[in-house]
NUKOLMI-642156 format. One record per residue (C-alpha): residue number from 0; residue in one letter; x, z, y. Coordinates in nm, 2 decimals, m for minus. Each point is the difference from the previous one (the first is absolute). Layout:
NUKOLMI-642156
  drenvo  vexti       u       w       v
     NUM      A       X       Z       Y
...
END
This chain:
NUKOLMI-642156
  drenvo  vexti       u       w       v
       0      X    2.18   m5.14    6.69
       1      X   m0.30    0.18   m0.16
       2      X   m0.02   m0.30   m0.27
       3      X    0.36    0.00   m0.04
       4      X    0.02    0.41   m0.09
       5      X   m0.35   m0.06   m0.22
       6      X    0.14   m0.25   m0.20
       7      X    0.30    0.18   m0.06
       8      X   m0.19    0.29   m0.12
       9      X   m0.19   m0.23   m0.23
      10      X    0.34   m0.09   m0.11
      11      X    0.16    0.31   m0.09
      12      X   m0.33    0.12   m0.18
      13      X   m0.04   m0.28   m0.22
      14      X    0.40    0.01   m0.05
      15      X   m0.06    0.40   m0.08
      16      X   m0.31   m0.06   m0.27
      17      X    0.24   m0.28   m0.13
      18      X    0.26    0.19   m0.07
      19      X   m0.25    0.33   m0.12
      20      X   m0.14   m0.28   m0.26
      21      X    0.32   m0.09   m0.12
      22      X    0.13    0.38   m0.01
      23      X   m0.35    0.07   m0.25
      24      X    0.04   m0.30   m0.18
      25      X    0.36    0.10   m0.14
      26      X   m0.12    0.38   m0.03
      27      X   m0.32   m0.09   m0.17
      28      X   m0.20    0.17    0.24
      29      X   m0.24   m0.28   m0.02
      30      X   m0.12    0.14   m0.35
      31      X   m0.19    0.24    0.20
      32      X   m0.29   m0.28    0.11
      33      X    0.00   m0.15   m0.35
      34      X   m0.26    0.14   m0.23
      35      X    0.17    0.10   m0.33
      36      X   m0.02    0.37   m0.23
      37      X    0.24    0.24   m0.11
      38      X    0.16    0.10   m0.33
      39      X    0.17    0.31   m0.07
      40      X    0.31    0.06   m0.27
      41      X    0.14    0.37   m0.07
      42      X    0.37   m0.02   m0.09
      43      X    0.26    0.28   m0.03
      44      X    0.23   m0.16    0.25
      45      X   m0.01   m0.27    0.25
      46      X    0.37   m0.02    0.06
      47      X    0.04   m0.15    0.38
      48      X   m0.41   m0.12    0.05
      49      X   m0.13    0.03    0.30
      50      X   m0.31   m0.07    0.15
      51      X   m0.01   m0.39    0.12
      52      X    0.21   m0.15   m0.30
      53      X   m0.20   m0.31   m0.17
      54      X   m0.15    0.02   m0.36
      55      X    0.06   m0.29   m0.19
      56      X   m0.17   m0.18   m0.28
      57      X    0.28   m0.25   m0.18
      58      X    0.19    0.05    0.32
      59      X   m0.32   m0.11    0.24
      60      X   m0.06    0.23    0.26
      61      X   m0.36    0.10   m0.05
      62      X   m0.04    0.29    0.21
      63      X    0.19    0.31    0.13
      64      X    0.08    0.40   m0.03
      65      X   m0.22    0.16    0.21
      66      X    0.09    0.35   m0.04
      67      X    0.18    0.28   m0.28
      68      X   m0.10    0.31   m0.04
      69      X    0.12    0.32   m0.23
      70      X   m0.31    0.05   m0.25
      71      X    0.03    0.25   m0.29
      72      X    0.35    0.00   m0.04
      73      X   m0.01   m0.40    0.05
      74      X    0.06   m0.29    0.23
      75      X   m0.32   m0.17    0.10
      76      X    0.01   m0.32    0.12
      77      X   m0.27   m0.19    0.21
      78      X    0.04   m0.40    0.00
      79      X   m0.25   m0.18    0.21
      80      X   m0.04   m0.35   m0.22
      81      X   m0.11   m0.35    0.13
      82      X   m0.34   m0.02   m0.10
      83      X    0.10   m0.32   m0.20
      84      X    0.22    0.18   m0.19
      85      X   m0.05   m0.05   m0.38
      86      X    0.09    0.37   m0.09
      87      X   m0.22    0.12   m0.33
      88      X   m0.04    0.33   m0.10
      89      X    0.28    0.02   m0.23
      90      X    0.30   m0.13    0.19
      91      X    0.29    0.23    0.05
      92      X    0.20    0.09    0.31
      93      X    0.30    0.10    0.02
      94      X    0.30    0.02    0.27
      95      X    0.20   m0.30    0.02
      96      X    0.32   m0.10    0.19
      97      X    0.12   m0.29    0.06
      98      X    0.40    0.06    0.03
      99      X    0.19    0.32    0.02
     100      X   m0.06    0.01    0.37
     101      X   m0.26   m0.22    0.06
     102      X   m0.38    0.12    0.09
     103      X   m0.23    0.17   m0.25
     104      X   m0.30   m0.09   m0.11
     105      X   m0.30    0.05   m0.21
     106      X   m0.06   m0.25   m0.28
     107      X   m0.32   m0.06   m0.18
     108      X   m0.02   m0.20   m0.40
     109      X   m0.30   m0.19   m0.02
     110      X   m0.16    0.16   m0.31
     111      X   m0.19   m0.12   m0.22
     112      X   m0.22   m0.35    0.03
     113      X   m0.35    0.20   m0.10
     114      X    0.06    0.32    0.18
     115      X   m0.29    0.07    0.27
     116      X    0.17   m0.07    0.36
     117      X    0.11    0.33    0.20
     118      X   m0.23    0.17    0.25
     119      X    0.05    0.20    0.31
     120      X    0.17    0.36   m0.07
     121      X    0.14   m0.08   m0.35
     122      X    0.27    0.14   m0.11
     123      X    0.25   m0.21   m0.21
     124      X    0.20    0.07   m0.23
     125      X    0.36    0.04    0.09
     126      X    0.37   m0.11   m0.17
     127      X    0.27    0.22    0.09
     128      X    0.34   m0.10    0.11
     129      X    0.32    0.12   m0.08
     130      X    0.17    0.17    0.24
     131      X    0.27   m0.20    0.19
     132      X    0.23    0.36    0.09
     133      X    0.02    0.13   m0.35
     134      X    0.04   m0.35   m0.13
     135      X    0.34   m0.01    0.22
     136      X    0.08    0.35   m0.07
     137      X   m0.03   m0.12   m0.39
     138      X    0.23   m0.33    0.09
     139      X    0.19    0.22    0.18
     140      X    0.08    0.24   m0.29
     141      X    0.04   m0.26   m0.26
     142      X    0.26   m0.14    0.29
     143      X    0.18    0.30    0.01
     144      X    0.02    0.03   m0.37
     145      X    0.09   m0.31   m0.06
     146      X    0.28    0.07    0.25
     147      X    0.12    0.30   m0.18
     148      X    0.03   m0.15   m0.33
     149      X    0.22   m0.31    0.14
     150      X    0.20    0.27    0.14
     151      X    0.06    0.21   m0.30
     152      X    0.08   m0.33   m0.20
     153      X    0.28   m0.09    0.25
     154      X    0.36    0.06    0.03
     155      X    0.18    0.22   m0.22
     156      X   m0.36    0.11   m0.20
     157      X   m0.03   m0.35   m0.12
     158      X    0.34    0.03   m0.15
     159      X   m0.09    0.36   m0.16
     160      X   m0.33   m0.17   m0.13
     161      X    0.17   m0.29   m0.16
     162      X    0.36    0.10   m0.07
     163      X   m0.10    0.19   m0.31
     164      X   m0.18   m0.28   m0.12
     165      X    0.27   m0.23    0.04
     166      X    0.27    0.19   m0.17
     167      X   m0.26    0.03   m0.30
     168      X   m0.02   m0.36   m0.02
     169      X    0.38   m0.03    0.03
     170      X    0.05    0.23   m0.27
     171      X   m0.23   m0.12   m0.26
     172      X    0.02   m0.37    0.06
     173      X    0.10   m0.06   m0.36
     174      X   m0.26    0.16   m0.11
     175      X   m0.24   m0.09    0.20
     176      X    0.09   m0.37   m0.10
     177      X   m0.01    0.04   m0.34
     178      X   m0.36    0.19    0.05
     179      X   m0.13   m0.35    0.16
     180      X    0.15   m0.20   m0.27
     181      X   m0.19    0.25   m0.30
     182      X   m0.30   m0.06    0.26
     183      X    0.02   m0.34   m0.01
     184      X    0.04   m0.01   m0.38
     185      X   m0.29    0.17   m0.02
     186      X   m0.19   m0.21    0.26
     187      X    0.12   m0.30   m0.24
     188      X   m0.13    0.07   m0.30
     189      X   m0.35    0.16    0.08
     190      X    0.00   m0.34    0.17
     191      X    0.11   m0.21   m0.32
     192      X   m0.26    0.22   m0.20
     193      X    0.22    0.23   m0.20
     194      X    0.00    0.38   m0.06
     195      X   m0.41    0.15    0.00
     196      X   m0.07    0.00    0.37
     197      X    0.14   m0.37    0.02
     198      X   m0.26   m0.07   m0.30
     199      X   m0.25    0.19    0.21
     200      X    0.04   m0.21    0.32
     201      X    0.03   m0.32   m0.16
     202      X   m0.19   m0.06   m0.36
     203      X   m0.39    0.03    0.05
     204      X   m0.04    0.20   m0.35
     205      X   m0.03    0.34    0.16
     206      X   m0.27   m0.14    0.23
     207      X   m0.18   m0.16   m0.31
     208      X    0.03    0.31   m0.22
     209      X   m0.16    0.19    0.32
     210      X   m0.29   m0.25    0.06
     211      X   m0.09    0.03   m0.36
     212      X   m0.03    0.33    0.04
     213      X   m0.18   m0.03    0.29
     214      X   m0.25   m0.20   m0.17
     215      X   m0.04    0.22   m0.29
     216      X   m0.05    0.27    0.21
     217      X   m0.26   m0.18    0.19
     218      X   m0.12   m0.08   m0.35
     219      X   m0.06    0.38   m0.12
     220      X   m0.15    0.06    0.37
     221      X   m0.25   m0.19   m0.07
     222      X   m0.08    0.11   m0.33
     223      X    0.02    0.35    0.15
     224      X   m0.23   m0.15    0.20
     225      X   m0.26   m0.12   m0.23
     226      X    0.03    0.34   m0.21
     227      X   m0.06    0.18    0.31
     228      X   m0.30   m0.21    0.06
     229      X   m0.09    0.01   m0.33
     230      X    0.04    0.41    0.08
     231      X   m0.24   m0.01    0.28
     232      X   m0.28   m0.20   m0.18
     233      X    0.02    0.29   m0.28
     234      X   m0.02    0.28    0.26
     235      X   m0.27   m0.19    0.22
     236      X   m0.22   m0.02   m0.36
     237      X    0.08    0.35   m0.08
     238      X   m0.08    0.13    0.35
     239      X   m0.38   m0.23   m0.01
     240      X   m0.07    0.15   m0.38
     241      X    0.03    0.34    0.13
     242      X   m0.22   m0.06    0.29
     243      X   m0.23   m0.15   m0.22
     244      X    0.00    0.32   m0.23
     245      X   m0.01    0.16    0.32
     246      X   m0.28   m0.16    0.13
     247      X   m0.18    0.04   m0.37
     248      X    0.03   m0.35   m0.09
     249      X    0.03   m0.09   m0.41
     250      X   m0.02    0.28   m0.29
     251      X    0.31    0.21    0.12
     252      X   m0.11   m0.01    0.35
     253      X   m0.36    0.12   m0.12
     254      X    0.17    0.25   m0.21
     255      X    0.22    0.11    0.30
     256      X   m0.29    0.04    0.26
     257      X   m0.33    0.02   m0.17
     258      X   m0.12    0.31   m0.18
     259      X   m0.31   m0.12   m0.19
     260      X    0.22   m0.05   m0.28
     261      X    0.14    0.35    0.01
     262      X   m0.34    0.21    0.02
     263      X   m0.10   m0.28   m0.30
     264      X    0.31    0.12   m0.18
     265      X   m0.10    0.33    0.07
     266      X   m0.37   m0.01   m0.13
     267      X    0.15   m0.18   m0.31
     268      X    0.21    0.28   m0.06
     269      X   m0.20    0.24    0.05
     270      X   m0.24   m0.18   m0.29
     271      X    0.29   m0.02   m0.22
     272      X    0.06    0.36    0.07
     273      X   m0.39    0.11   m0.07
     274      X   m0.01   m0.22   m0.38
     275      X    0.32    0.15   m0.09
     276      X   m0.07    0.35    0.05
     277      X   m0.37   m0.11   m0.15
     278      X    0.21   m0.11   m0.32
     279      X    0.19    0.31   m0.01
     280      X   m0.34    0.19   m0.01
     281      X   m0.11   m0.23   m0.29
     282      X   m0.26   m0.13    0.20
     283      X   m0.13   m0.36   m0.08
     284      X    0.10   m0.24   m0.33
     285      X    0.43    0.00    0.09
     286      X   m0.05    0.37    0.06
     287      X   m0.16    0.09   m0.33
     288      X    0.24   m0.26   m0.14
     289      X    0.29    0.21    0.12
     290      X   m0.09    0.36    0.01
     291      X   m0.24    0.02   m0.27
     292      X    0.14   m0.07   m0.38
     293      X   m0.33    0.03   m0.21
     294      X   m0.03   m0.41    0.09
     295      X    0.34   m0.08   m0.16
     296      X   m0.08    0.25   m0.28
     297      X   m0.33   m0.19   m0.05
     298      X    0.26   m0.35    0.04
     299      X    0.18    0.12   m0.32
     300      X   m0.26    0.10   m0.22
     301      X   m0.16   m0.34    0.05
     302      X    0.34   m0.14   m0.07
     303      X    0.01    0.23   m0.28
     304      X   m0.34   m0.13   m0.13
     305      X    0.05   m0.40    0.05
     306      X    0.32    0.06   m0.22
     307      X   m0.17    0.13   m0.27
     308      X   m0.24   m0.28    0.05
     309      X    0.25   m0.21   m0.05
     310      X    0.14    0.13   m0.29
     311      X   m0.33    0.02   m0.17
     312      X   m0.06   m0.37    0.10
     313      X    0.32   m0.10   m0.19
     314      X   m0.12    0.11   m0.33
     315      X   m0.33   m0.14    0.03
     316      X   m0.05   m0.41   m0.03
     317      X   m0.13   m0.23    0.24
     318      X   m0.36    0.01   m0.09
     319      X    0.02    0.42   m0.05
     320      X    0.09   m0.06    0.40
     321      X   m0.26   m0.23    0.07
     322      X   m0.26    0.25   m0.14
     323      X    0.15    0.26    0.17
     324      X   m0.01   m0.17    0.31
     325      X   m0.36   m0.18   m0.05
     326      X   m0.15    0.35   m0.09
     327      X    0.17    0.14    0.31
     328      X   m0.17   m0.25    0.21
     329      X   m0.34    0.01   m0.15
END
């Protein structure tokens, strides 16, 4: 009797840690012995999340919510991750669903290929959903409005809408007809080529006449061109002489930025300056030759004297000369 009740406690207790097994298995509660780390994503609302729903990676379950909590204004939310998880350190979370009433979840991208992989305490970045309520109150409204403007187009409205219009088609059917025909006319010989637009449309003269243009245009741009480089070559010599001149390069530039020719300028007039006022004081040869007139009195008597010379010389022969001249010399 003693085995019996034994072996029926045996029973029920392996029966009870059985069932306990399942029961964790299909809660996840077995995540608690498996050696993983945790992640952490801020969004501005978690819609129905609650602590317990998976996280998915391309709809894998790799892990769970562990808790939320109210941080700065924001919903944090604590995912304990497999530790085989391939998360990196810039995949995005966000709240997913998988119906309109099925459970939530968080899902997780797999970023990029060369991104480090995600340590313990992260936080991710997050993706916010849209929320479900005000998209139905949206779809709602647009409903209703829709609704309203079937209704106002119902009935006797429709006939108010479209009872003037018919009677203004009644009335000017004639001329209405004849207006299509004058249309079609028209249509008909823009399309045969007559009148200017039908030129325009079909004959390619226009579009020559424009390209030529087009080309001569592109023609005196580039002439413009060459004039404008032309332009800058002047301006880029101009600009290098005057920093040579600026720099004292050549006679100008010398000129321009050394003084040694302006104090030798200076001495040389001041030499001038001295002779001249030494020739207006009859000082020196030019002096006496321009103050003093006893040497041009002396000039005309000699003239005076080698005229009558002359003179004399006339009336005397050649040998009368050539005693003159011998006795002069000896």
């Amino acid at each position: 009797m003693k085995d019996s009740v034994e072996s029926k406690l045996g029973i029920f207790f392996a029966l009870a840690i059985f069932f306990i097994l399942i029961i964790l298995e299909m809660l996840g509660g077995f995540s608690f012995f498996k050696r993983g780390f945790h992640v952490h994503a801020m969004f501005q609302t978690v819609h129905e999340l609650k602590a317990g729903d998976p996280v998915k990676m391309a709809g894998v379950p790799i892990g769970s919510v562990q808790k939320i909590e109210l941080t700065n204004g924001m919903a944090e939310v604590t995912m304990d991750l497999d530790r085989s998880a391939e998360v990196k350190t810039d995949s995005k979370a966000r709240v997913g669903f998988a119906g309109l009433l099925a459970q939530n979840f968080v899902s997780l991208d797999f970023g990029t290929p060369d991104a480090p992989r995600a340590t313990d305490g992260i936080i991710l970045q997050s993706i916010e959903q849209p929320d479900l309520e005000i998209l139905m109150t949206k779809l709602d409204a647009v409903a209703t409005g829709v609704e309203n403007l079937t209704r106002s187009f119902s009935g006797e409205k429709i006939d108010n809408l479209i009872g003037p219009f018919t009677d203004f088609l009644k009335n000017n059917q004639t001329n209405l007809t004849a207006t299509i025909a004058n249309v079609k006319t028209v249509t008909d010989r823009i399309r045969d080529g007559q009148g200017t637009v039908g030129k325009l449309i079909n004959e390619d003269t226009l579009y020559v006449t424009a390209q030529t243009s087009i080309s001569n245009l592109q023609n005196t741009a580039g002439d413009i061109d060459d004039t404008a480089s032309k332009a800058r070559e002047l301006l880029t010599n101009a600009n290098q002489i005057v920093l040579d001149v600026r720099n004292g390069k050549g006679t100008v530039g010398k000129f321009m930025t050394d003084d040694t020719l302006f104090y030798e300028m200076r001495g040389s007039m001041t030499n001038l300056h001295e002779i001249l006022l030494k020739m207006n004081k009859g000082q020196g040869t030019i002096g006496q030759l321009i103050n003093d007139d006893s040497m041009l009195r002396n000039a005309k008597l000699s003239l005076q004297k080698i005229d009558k010379a002359t003179e004399s010389l006339e009336d005397t022969g050649p040998l009368s000369v050539l005693g003159t001249m011998a006795s002069s010399l000896f």
